[in-house]
N, CA, C and O atoms as CSV, one atom per row, in Angstrom:
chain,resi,resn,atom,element,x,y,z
A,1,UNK,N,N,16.434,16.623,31.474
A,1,UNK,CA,C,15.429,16.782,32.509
A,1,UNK,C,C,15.036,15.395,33.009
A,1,UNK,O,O,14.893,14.505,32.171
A,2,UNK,N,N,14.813,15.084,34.566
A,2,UNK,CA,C,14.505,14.047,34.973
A,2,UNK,C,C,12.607,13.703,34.491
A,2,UNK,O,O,11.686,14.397,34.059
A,3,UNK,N,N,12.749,12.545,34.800
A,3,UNK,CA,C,11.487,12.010,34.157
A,3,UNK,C,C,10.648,12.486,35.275
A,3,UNK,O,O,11.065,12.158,36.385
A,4,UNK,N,N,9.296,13.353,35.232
A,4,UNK,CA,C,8.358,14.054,35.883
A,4,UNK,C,C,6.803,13.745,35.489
A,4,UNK,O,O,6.324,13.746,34.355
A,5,UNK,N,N,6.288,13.538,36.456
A,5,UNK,CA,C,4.903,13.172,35.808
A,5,UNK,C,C,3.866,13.973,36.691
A,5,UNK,O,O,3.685,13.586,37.846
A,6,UNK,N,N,3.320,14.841,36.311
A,6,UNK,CA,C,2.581,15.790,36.901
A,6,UNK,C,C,0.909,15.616,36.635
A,6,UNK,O,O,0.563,15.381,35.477
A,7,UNK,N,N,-0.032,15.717,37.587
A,7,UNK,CA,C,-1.496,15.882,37.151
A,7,UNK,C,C,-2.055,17.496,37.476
A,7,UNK,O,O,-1.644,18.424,38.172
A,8,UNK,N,N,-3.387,17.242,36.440
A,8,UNK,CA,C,-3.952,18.358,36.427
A,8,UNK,C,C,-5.343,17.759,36.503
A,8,UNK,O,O,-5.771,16.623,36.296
A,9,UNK,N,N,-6.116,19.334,37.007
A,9,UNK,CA,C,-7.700,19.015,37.019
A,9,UNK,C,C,-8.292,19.805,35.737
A,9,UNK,O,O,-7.902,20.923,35.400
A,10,UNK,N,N,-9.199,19.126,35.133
A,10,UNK,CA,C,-9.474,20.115,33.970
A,10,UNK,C,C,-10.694,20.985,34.372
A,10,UNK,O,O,-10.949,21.045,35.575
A,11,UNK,N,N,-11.352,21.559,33.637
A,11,UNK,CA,C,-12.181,22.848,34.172
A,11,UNK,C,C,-13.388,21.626,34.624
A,11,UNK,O,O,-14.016,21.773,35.672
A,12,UNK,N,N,-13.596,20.587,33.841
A,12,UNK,CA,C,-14.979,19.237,34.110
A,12,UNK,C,C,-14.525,18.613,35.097
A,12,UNK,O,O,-15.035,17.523,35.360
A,13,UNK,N,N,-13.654,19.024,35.759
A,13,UNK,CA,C,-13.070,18.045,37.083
A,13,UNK,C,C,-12.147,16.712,36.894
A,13,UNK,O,O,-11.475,16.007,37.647
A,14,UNK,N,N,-12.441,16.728,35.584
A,14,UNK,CA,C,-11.070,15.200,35.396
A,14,UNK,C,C,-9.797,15.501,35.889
A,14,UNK,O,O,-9.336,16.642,35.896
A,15,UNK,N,N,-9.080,14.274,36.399
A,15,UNK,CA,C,-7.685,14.604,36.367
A,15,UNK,C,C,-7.133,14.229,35.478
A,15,UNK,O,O,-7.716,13.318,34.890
A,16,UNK,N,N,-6.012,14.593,34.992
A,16,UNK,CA,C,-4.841,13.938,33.769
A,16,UNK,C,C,-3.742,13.740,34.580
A,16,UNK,O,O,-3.619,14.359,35.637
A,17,UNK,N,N,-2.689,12.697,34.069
A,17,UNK,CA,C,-1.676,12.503,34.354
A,17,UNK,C,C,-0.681,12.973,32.970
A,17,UNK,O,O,-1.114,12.376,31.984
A,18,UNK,N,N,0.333,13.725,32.664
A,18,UNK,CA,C,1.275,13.872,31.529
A,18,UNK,C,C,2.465,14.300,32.591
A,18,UNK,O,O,2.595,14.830,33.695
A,19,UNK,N,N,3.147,13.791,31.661
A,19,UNK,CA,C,4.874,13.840,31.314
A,19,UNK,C,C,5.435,14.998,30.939
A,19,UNK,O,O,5.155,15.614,29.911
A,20,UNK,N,N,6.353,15.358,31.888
A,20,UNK,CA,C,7.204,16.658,31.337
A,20,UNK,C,C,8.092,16.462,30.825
A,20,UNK,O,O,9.085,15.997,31.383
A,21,UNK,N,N,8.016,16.807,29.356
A,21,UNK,CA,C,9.522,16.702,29.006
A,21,UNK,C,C,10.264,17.481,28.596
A,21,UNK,O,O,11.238,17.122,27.935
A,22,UNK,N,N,9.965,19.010,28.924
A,22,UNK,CA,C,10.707,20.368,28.683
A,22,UNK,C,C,10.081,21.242,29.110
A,22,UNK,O,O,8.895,21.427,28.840
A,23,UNK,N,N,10.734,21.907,29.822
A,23,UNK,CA,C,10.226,23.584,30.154
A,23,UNK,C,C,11.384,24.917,29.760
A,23,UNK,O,O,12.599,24.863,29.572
A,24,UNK,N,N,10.462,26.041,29.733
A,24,UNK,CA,C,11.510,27.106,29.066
A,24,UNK,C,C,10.843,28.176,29.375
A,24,UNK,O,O,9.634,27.978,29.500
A,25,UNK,N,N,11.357,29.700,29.614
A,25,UNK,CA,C,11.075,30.773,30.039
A,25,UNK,C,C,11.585,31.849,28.683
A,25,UNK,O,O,12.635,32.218,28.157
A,26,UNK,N,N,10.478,32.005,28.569
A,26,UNK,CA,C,10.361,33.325,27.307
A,26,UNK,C,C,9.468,34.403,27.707
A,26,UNK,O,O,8.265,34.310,27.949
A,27,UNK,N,N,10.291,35.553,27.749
A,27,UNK,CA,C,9.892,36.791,27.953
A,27,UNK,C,C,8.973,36.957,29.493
A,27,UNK,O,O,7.992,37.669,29.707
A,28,UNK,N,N,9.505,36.270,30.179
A,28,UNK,CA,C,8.861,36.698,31.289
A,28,UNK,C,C,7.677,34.989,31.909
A,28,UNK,O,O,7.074,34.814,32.967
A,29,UNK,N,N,7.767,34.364,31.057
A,29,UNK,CA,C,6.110,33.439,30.802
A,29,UNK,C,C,7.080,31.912,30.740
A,29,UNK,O,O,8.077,31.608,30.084
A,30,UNK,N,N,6.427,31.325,31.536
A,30,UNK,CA,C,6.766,29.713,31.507
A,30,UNK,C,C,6.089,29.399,31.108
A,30,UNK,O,O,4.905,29.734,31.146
A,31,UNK,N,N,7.099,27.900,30.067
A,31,UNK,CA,C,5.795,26.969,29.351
A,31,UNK,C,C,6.412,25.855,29.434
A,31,UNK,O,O,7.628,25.813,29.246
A,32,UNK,N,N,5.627,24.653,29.755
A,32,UNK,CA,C,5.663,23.425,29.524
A,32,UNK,C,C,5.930,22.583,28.207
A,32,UNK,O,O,5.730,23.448,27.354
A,33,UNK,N,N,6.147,21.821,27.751
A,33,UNK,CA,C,5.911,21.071,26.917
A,33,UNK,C,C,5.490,19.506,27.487
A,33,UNK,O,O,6.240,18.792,28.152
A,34,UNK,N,N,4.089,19.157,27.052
A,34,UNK,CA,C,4.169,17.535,28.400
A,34,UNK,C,C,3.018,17.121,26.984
A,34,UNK,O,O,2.319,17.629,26.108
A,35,UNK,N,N,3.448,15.876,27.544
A,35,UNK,CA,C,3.197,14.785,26.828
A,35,UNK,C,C,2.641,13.142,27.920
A,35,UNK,O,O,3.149,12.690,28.947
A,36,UNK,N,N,1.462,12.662,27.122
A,36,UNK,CA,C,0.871,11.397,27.811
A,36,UNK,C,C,1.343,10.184,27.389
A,36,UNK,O,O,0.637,9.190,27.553
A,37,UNK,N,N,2.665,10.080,26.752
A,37,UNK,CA,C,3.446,9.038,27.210
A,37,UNK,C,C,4.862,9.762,26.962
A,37,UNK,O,O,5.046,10.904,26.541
A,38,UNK,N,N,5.927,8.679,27.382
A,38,UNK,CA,C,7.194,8.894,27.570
A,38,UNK,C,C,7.910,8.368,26.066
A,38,UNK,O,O,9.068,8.649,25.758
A,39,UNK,N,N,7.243,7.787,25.456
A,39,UNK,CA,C,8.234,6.552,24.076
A,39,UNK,C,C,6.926,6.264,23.292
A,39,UNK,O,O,5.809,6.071,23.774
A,40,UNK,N,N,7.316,6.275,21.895
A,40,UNK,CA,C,6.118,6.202,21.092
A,40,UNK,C,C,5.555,7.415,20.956
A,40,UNK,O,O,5.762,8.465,21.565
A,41,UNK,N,N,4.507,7.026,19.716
A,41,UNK,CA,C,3.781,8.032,19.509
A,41,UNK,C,C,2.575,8.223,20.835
A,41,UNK,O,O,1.903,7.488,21.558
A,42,UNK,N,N,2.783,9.609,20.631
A,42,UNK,CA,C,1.362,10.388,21.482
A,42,UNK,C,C,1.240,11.442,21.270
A,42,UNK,O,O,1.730,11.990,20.282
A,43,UNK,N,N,0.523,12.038,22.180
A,43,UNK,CA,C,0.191,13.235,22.223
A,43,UNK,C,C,0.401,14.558,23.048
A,43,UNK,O,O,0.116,14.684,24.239
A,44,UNK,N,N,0.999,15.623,22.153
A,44,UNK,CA,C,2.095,16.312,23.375
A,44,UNK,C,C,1.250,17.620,23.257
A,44,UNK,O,O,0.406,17.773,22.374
A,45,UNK,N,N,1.503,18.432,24.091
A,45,UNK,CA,C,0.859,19.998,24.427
A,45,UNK,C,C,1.489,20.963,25.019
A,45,UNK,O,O,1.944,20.721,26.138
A,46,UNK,N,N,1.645,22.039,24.550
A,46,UNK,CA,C,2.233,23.215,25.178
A,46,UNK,C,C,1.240,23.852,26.617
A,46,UNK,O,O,0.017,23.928,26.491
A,47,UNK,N,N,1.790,24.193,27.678
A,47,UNK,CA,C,1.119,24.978,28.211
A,47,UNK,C,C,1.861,25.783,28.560
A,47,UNK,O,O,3.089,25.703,28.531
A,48,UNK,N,N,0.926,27.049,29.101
A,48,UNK,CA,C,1.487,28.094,29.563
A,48,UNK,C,C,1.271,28.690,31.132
A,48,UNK,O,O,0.112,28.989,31.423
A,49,UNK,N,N,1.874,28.800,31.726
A,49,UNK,CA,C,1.693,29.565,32.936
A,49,UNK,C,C,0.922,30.225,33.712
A,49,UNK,O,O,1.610,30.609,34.658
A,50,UNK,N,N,-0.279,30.607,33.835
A,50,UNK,CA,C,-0.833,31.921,34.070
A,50,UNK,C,C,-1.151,32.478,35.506
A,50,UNK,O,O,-1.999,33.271,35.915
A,51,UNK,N,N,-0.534,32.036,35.881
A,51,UNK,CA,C,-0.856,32.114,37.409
A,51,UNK,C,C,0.299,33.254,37.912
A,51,UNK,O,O,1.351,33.600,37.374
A,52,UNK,N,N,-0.399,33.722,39.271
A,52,UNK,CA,C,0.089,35.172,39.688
A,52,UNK,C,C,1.530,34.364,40.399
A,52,UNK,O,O,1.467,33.264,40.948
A,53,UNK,N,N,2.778,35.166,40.247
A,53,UNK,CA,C,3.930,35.178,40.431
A,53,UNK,C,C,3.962,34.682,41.690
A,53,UNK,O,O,4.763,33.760,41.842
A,54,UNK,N,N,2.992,35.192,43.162
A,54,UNK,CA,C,3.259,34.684,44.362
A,54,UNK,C,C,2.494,33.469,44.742
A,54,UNK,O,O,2.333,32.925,45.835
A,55,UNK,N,N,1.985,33.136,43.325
A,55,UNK,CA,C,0.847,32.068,43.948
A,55,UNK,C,C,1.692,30.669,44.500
A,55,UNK,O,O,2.858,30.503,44.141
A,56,UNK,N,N,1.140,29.871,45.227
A,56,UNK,CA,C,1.931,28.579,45.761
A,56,UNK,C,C,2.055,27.773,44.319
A,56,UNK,O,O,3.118,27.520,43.752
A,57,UNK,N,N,1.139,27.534,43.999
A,57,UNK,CA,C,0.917,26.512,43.051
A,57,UNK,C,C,0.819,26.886,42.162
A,57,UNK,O,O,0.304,27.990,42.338
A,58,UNK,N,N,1.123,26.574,40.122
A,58,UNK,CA,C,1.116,27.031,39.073
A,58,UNK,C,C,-0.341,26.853,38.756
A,58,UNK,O,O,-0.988,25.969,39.318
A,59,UNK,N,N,-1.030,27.895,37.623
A,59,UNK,CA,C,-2.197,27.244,36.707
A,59,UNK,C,C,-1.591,27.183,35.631
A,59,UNK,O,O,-0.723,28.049,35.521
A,60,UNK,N,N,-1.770,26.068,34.245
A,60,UNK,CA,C,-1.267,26.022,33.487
A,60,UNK,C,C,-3.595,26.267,32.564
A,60,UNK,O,O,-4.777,25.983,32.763
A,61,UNK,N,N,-2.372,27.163,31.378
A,61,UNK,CA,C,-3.631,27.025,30.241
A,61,UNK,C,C,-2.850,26.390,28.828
A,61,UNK,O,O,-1.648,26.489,28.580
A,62,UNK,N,N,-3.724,25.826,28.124
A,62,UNK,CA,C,-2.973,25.273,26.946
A,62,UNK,C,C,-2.755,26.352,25.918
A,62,UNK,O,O,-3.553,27.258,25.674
A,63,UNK,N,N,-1.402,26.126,25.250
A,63,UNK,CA,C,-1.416,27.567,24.396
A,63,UNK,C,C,-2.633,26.656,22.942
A,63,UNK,O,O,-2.889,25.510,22.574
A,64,UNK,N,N,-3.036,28.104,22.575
A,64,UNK,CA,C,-4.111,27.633,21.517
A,64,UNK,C,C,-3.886,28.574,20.255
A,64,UNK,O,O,-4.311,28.228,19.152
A,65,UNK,N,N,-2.962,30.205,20.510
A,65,UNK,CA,C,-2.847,30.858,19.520
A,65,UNK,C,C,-2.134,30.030,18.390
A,65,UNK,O,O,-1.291,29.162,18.617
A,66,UNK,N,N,-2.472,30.317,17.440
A,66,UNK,CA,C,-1.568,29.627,16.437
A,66,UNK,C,C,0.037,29.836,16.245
A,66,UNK,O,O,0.866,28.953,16.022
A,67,UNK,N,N,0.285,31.405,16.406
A,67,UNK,CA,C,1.379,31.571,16.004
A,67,UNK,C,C,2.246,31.674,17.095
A,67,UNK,O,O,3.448,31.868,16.913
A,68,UNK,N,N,1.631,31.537,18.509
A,68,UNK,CA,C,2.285,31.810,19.897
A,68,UNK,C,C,2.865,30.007,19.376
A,68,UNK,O,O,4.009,29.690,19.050
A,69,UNK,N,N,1.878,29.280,19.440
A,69,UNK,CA,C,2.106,27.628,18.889
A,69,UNK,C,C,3.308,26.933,18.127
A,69,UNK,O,O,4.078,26.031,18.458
A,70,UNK,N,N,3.162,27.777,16.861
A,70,UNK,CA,C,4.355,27.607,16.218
A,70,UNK,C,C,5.730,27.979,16.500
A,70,UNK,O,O,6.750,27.352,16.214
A,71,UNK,N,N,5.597,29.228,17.176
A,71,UNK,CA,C,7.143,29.749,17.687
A,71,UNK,C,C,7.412,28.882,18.522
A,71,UNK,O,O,8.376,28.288,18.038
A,72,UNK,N,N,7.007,28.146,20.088
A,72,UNK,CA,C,7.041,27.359,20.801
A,72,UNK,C,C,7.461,25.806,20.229
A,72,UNK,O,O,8.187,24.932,20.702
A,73,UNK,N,N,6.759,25.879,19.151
A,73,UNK,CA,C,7.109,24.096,18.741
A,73,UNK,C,C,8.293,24.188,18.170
A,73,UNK,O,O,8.863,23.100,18.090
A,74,UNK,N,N,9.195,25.591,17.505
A,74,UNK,CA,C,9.972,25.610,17.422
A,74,UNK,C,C,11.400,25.427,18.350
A,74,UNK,O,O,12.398,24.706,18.372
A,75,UNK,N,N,10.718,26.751,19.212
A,75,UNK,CA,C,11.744,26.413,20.307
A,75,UNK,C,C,12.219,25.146,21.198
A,75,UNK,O,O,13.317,24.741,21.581
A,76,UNK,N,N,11.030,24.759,21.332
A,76,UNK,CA,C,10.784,22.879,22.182
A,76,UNK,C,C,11.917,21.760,21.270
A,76,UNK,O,O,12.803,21.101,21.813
A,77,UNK,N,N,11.624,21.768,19.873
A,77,UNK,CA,C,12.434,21.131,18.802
A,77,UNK,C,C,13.488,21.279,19.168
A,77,UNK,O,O,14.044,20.203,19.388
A,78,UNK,N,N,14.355,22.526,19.444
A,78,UNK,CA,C,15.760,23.084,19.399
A,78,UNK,C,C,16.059,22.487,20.655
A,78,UNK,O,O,17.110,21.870,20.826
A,79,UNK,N,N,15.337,22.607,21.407
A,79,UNK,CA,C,15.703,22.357,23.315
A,79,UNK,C,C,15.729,20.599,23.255
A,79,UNK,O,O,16.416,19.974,24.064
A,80,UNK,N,N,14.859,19.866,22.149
A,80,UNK,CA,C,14.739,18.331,21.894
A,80,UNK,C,C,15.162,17.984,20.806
A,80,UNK,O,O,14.557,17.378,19.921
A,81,UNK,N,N,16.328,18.390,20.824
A,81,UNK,CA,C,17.143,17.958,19.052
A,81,UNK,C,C,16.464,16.182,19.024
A,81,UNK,O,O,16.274,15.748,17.888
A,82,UNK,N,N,16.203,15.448,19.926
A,82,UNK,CA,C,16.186,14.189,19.269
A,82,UNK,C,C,14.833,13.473,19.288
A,82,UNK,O,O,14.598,12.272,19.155
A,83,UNK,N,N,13.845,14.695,19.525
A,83,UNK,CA,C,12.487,13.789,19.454
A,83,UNK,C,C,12.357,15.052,18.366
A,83,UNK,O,O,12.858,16.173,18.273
A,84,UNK,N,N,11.303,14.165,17.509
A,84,UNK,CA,C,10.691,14.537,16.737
A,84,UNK,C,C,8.805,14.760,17.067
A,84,UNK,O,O,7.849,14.004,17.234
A,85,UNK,N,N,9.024,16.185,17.030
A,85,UNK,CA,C,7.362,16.903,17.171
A,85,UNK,C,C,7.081,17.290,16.063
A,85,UNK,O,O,7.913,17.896,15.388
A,86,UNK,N,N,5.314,16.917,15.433
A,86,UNK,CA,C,4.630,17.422,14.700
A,86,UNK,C,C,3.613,17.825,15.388
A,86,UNK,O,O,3.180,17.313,16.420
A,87,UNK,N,N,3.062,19.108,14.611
A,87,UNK,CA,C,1.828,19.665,14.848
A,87,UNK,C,C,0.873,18.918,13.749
A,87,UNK,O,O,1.094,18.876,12.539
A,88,UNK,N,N,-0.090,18.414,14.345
A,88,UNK,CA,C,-1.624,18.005,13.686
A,88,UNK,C,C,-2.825,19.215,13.485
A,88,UNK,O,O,-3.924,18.922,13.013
């Protein structure tokens, strides 16, 4: 995947800037995997999709279930054989 750097507004109005560095479609539902840097340690996050199919623009929510979490960090791993993700 080419190097992508996308912002978001959070619900307090901040913007963020993160890094995409994988996306994947399971069961119907897109999710991100992005991260606030590119090399080195940081800090990476799943999101998920939720926005209506015809909408122009995506909403992303962060996944927070635990076990939706874990299956995902799995899958992300497999799709990134060469970075190494831990969950904190």
């Amino acid at each position: 995947m080419a190097e992508e750097k996308i912002s978001f507004t959070t619900d307090d109005g901040k913007t963020v800037s993160l890094y995409v560095l994988e996306e994947t479609r399971i069961s119907g539902m897109d999710y991100i995997l992005v991260a606030d840097t590119l090399e080195g340690d940081g800090n990476c996050y799943i999101l998920k999709d939720v926005s209506e199919a015809e909408s122009p623009e995506a909403v992303y929510e962060m996944v927070e279930n635990s076990s939706e979490l874990d299956y995902l960090m799995g899958i992300f791993s497999q799709l990134l054989d060469d970075v190494d993700i831990e969950l904190e």
